[in-house]
C-alpha positions as CSV (number, residue, x, y, z in Angstrom):
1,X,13.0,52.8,-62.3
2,X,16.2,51.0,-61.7
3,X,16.6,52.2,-58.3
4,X,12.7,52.0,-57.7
5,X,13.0,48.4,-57.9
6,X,16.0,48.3,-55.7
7,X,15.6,50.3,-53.5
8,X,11.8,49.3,-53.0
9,X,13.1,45.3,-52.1
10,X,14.3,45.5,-49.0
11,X,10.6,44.7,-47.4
12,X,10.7,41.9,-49.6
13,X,14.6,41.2,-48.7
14,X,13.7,41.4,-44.8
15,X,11.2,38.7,-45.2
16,X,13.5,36.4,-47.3
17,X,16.4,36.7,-45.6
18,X,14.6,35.6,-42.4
19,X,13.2,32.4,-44.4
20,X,16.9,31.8,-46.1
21,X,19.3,32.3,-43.4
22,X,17.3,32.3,-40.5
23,X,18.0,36.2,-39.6
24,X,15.8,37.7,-36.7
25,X,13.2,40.7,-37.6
26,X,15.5,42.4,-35.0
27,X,18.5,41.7,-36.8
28,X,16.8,42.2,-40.6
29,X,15.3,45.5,-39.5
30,X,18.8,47.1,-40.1
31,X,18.9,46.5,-43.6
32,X,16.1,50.2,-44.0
33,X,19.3,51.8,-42.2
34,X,21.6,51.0,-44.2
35,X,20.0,51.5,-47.4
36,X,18.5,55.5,-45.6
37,X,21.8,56.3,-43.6
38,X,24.3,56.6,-46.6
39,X,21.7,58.0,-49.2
40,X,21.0,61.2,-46.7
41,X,24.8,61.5,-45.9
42,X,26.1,60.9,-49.9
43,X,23.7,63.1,-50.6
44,X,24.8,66.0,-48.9
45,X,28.4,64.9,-49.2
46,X,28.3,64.2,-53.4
47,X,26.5,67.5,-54.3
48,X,29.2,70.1,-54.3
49,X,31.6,68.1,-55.7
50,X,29.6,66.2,-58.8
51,X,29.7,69.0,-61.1
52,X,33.8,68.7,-61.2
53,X,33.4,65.0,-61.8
54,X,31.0,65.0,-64.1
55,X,27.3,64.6,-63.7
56,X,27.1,61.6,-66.5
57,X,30.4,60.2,-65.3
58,X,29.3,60.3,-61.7
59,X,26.3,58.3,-62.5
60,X,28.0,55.8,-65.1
61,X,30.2,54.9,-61.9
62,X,27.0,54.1,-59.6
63,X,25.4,51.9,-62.5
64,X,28.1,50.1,-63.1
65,X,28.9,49.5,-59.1
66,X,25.4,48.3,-58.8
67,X,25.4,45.9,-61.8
68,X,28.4,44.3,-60.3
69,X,27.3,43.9,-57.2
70,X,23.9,42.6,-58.3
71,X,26.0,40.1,-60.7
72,X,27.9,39.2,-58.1
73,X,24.7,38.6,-55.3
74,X,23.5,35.1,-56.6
75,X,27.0,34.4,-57.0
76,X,28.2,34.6,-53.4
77,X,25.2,35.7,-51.1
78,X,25.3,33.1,-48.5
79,X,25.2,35.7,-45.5
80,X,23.2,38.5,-43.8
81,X,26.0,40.4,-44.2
82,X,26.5,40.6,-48.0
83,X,22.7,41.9,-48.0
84,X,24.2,44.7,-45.9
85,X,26.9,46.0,-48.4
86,X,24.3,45.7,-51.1
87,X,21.8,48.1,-49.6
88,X,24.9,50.2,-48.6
89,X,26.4,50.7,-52.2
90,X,22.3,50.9,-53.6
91,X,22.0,53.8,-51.1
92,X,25.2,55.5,-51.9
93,X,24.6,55.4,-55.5
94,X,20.9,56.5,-55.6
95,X,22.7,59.3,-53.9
96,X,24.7,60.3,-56.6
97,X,21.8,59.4,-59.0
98,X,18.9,61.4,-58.0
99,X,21.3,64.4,-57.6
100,X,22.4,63.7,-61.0
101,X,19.0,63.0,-62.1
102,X,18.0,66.5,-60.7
103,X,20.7,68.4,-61.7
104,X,20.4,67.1,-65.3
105,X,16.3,68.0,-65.8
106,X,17.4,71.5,-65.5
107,X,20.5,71.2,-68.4
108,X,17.7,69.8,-71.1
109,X,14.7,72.3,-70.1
110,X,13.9,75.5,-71.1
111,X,11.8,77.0,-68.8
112,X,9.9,76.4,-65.2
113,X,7.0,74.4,-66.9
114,X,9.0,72.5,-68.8
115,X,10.9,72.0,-65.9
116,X,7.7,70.6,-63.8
117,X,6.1,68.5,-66.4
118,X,10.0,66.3,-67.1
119,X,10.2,66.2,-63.0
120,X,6.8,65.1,-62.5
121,X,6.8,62.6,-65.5
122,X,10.6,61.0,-64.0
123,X,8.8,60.5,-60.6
124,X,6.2,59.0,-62.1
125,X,8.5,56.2,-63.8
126,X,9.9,55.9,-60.1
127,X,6.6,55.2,-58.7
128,X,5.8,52.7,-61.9
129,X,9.5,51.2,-60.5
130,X,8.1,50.9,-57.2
131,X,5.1,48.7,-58.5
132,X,6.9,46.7,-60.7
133,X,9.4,45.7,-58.4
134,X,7.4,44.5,-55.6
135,X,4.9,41.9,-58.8
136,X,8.5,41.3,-59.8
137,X,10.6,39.7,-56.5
138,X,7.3,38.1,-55.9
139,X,7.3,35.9,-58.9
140,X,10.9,34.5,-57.4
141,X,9.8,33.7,-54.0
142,X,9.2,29.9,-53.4
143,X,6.5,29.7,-50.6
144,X,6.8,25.8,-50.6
145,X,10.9,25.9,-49.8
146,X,11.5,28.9,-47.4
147,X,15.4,28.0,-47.2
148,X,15.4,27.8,-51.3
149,X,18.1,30.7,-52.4
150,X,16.8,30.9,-55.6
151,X,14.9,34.0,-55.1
152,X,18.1,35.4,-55.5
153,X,18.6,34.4,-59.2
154,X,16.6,37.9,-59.5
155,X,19.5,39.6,-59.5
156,X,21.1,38.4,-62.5
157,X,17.8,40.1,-64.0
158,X,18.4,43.1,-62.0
159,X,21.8,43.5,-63.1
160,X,21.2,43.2,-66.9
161,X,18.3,46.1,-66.4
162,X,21.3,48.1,-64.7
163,X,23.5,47.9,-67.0
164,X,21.2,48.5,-70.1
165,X,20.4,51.9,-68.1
166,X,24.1,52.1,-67.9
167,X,24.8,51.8,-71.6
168,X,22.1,54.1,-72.8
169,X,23.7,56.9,-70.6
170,X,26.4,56.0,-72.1
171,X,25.7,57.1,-75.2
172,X,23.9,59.8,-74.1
173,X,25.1,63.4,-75.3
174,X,24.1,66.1,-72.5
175,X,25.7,69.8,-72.0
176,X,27.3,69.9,-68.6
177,X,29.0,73.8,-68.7
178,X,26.1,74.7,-67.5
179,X,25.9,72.7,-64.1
180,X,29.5,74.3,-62.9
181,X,31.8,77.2,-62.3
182,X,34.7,76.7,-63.9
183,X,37.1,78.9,-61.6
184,X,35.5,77.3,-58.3
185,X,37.2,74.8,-56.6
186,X,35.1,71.7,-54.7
187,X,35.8,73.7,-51.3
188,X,34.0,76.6,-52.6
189,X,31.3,74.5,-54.3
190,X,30.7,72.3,-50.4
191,X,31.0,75.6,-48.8
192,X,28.3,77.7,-51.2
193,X,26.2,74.4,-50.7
194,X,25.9,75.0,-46.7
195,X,25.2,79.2,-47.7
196,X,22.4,77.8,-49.6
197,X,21.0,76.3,-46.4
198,X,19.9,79.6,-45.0
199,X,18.4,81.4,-47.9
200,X,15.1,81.6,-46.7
201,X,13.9,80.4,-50.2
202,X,15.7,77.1,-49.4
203,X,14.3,77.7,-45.8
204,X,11.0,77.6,-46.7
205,X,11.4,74.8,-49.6
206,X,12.8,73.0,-46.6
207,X,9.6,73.1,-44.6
208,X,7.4,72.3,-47.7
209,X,9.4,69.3,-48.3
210,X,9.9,68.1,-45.2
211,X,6.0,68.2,-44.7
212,X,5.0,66.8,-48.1
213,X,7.2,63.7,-47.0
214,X,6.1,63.4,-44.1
215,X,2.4,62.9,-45.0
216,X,3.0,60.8,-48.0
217,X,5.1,58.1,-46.0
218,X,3.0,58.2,-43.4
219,X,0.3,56.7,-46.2
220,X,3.0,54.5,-47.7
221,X,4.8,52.8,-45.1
222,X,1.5,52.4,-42.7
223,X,-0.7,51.9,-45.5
224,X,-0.9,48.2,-45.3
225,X,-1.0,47.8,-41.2
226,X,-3.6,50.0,-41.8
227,X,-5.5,47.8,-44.1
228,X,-4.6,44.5,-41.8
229,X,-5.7,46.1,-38.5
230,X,-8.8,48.6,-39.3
231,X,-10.2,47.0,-42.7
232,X,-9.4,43.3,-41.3
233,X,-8.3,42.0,-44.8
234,X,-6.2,39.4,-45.2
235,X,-1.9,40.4,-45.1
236,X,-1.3,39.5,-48.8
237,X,-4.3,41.8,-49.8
238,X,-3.0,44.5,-47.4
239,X,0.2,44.1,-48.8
240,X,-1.2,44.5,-52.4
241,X,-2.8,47.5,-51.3
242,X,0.2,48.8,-50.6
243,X,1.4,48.5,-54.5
244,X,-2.1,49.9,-55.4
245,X,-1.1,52.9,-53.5
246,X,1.7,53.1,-55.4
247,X,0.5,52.4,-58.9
248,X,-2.2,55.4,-58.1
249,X,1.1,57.5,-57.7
250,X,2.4,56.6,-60.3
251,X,-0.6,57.2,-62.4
252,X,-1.1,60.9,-60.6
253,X,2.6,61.7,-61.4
254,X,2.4,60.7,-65.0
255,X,-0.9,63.0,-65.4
256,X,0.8,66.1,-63.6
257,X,3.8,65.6,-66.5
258,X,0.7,66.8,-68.9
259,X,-1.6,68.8,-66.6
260,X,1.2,71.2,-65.6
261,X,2.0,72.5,-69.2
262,X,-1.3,74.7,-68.7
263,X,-1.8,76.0,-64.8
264,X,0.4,77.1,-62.9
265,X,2.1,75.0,-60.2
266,X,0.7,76.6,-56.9
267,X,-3.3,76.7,-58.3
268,X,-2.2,72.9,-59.5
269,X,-0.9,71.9,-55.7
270,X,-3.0,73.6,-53.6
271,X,-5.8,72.0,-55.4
272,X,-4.4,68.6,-55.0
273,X,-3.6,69.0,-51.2
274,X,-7.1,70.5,-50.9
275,X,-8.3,66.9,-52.9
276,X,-6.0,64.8,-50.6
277,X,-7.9,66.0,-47.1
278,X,-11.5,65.7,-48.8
279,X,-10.2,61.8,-49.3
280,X,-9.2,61.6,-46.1
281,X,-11.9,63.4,-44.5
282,X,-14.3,61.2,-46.3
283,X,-12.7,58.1,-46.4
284,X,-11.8,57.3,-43.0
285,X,-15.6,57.5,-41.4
286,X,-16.2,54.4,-43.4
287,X,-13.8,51.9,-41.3
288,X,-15.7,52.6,-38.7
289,X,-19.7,50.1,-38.3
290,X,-18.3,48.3,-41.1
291,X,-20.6,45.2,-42.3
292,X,-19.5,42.0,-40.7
293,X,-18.1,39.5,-43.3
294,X,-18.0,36.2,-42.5
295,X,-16.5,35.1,-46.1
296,X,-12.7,35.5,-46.6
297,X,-12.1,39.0,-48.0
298,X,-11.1,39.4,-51.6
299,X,-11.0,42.3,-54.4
300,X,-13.9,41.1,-55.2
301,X,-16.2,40.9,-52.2
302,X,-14.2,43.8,-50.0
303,X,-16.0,46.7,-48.9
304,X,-16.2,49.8,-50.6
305,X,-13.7,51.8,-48.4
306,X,-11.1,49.2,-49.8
307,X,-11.0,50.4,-53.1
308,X,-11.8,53.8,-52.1
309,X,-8.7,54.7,-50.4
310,X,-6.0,55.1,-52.3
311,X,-7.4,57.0,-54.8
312,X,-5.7,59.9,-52.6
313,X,-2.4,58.7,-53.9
314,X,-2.9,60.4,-57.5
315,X,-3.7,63.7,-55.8
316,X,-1.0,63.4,-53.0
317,X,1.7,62.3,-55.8
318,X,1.9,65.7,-58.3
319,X,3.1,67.6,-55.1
320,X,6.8,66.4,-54.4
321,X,8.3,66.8,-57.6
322,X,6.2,70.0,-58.6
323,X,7.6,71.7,-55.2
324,X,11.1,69.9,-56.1
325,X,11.1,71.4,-59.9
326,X,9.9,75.3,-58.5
327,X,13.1,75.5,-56.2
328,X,15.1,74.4,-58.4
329,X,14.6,76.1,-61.8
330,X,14.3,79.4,-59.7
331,X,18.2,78.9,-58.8
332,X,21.1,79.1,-61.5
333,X,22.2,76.2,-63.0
334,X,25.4,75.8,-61.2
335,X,23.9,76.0,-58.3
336,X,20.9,73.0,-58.6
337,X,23.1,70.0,-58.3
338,X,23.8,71.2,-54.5
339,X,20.0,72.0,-53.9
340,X,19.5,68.4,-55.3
341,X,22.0,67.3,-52.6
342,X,19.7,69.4,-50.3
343,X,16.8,68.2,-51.4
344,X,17.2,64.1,-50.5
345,X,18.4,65.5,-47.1
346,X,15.1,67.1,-46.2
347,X,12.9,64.2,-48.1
348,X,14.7,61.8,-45.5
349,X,14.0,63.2,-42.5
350,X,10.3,64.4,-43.0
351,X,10.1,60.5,-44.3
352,X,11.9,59.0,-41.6
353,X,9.9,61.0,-38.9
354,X,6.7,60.4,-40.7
355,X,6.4,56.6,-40.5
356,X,8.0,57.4,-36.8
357,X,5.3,59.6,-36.1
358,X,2.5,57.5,-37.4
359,X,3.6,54.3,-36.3
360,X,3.6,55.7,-32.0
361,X,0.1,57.2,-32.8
362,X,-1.1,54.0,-34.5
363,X,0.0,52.1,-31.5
364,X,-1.4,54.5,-29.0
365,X,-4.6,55.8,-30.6
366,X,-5.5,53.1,-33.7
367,X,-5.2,53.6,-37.5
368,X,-8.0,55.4,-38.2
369,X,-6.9,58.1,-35.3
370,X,-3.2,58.3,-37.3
371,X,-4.3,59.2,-40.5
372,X,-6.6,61.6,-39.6
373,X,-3.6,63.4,-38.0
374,X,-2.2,64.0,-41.5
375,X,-4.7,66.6,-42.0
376,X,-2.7,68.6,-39.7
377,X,1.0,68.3,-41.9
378,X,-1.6,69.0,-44.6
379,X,-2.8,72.0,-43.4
380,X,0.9,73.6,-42.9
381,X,1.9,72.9,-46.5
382,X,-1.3,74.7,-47.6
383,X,0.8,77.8,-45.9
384,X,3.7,76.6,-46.6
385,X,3.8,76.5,-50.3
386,X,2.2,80.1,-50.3
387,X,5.5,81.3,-48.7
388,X,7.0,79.3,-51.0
389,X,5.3,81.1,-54.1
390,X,6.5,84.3,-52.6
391,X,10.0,83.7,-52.4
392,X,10.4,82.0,-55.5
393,X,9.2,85.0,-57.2
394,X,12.0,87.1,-55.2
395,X,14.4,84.9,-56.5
396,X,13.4,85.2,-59.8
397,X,13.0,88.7,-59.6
């Protein structure tokens, strides 16, 4: 949840940082690069080598990094450029924390359901992060001063949540023996990591990912465009919607947690995907003829497609870390914190190209046009995560 909020801010940094220090969009836009670029690249880079650190110790060092820096923000933070190394060192240690995070569900868990129903119920937390985070930096922004710094008294906030997480790992007792070989040495480990790459288990959880990302950013990062320029509300209700997406997540990831202790994962998925192109497939003929409104629009007085749409989010959210759990718990446990590694890799390039994807067919074509287009990536991961069923039972066999 930590690294929800985080990471989730740097829409909400963009636009302050503008107002503050009088930063271009041009110039601001670079701060989603470097908070991407170094998780994708630690990622792959941390995975092999974690297990001979340490899993907790690998994360205790990231928590503490970002509670200094967040400590340190409101402190000295009269730049662009210190906003730069803060999204940097938040990027590089998310790295090392969701592989951690990963790696970990499968030391305290006893079998694939288990395994499913902890991942789904941690992603959940993320996406309650995610909502929380965007109510939260909004209560510091001062719309009357738009050179006021103070919004950046948040991170003394920030950093206290960090390092409570910090000190409960702490004291946290988890098994590591599992998680490595203990006659390997890091070479070995960074060099079984790129053999994983062609398994075609890994192949095919590769596609599946990369798909599932790339429909589910396309909805988040799009989502409230999409409600500016084809619903015509208002941009702080668009932008609301946007955490309504989220908080539907959230709520669909929390439910999956219980649901996934009794059916199995590909009758659960399929049937969710199946439930995600139904919403889309009904929701989007209503943008179209809407009623004219000549009253401002408001949750109260918005039409029905408004409050209709993201109820896709709770079937779309069970998907990632179900498919995320089943690769994993069908691979040895010394092996899971370099599919982790593998894992952020593929989630940020199906997310990158995604919201790339989207955004040139919005542009050309209109919103309506790009979200119907997701029934296409929807379609493949219907296939997909069959193949995917088949090889994990291979492997397991």
């Amino acid at each position: 949840m930590v690294f929800a909020v985080l990471l989730n801010s740097v829409g909400a940094v963009i636009l302050q940082v503008q107002r503050t220090f009088d930063v271009s969009k041009a110039e601001a836009s670079v701060l989603e690069g470097f908070k991407d670029l170094p998780i994708a690249i630690f990622s792959f880079i941390v995975a092999s080598f974690l297990p001979k650190l340490g899993i907790r110790k690998g994360m205790l060092i990231a928590l503490f990094a970002v509670a200094a820096l967040c400590f340190m923000m409101p402190l000295i933070a009269d730049e662009f450029w210190y906003f730069k190394l803060l999204f940097a060192i938040v990027g590089i240690s998310f790295a090392v924390i969701k592989v951690s995070v990963f790696a970990t569900i499968g030391l305290v868990t006893n079998n694939p359901k288990e395994h499913s129903s902890f991942m789904s119920t941690i992603e959940g937390f993320f996406m309650v992060g995610v909502l929380l985070g965007n109510v939260f930096f909004s209560l510091f922004v001062d719309d009357a001063n738009p050179n006021s710094s103070n919004w950046l008294n948040i991170y003394w906030y920030l950093g206290a949540i960090t390092l409570l997480a910090a000190l409960l790992l702490y004291f946290a007792q988890i098994n590591e023996s599992e998680s490595r070989k203990s006659d390997s040495k890091a070479s070995e480990d960074f060099m079984e990591m790129l053999r994983l790459v062609v398994k075609p288990l890994v192949l095919v959880f590769a596609a599946s990912a990369f798909l599932f990302v790339l429909i589910e950013q396309s909805f988040m990062t799009w989502t409230p465009t999409f409600y500016q320029d084809v619903l015509q509300v208002p941009a702080s209700m668009s932008i609301q919607a946007g955490a309504v997406l989220a908080g539907a997540l959230a709520i669909g990831r929390l439910l999956a947690g219980f649901i996934l202790k009794m059916i199995h994962w590909l009758t659960f998925t399929l049937g969710c995907i199946v439930l995600v192109g139904v919403c889309v497939v009904l929701t989007l003929p209503l943008t179209s003829n809407q009623p004219e409104i000549t009253e401002t629009i408001t949750w109260f007085n918005a039409p029905f497609v408004v409050y209709l749409f993201p109820i896709l989010g709770v079937f779309l959210a069970p998907i990632y870390p179900t498919i995320n759990s089943v690769v994993l718990s069908a691979l040895p446990k010394y092996m899971q914190s370099s599919m982790s590694g593998l894992i952020v890799v593929f989630s940020a390039l199906g997310g990158t190209t995604g919201s790339i994807v989207t955004g040139h067919i919005f542009e050309a074509y209109g919103g309506t046009n790009a979200f119907y287009f997701s029934l296409f990536p929807i379609t493949a991961l219907c296939l997909v995560l069959i193949l995917l069923h088949r090889q994990v039972r291979k492997q397991t066999a």
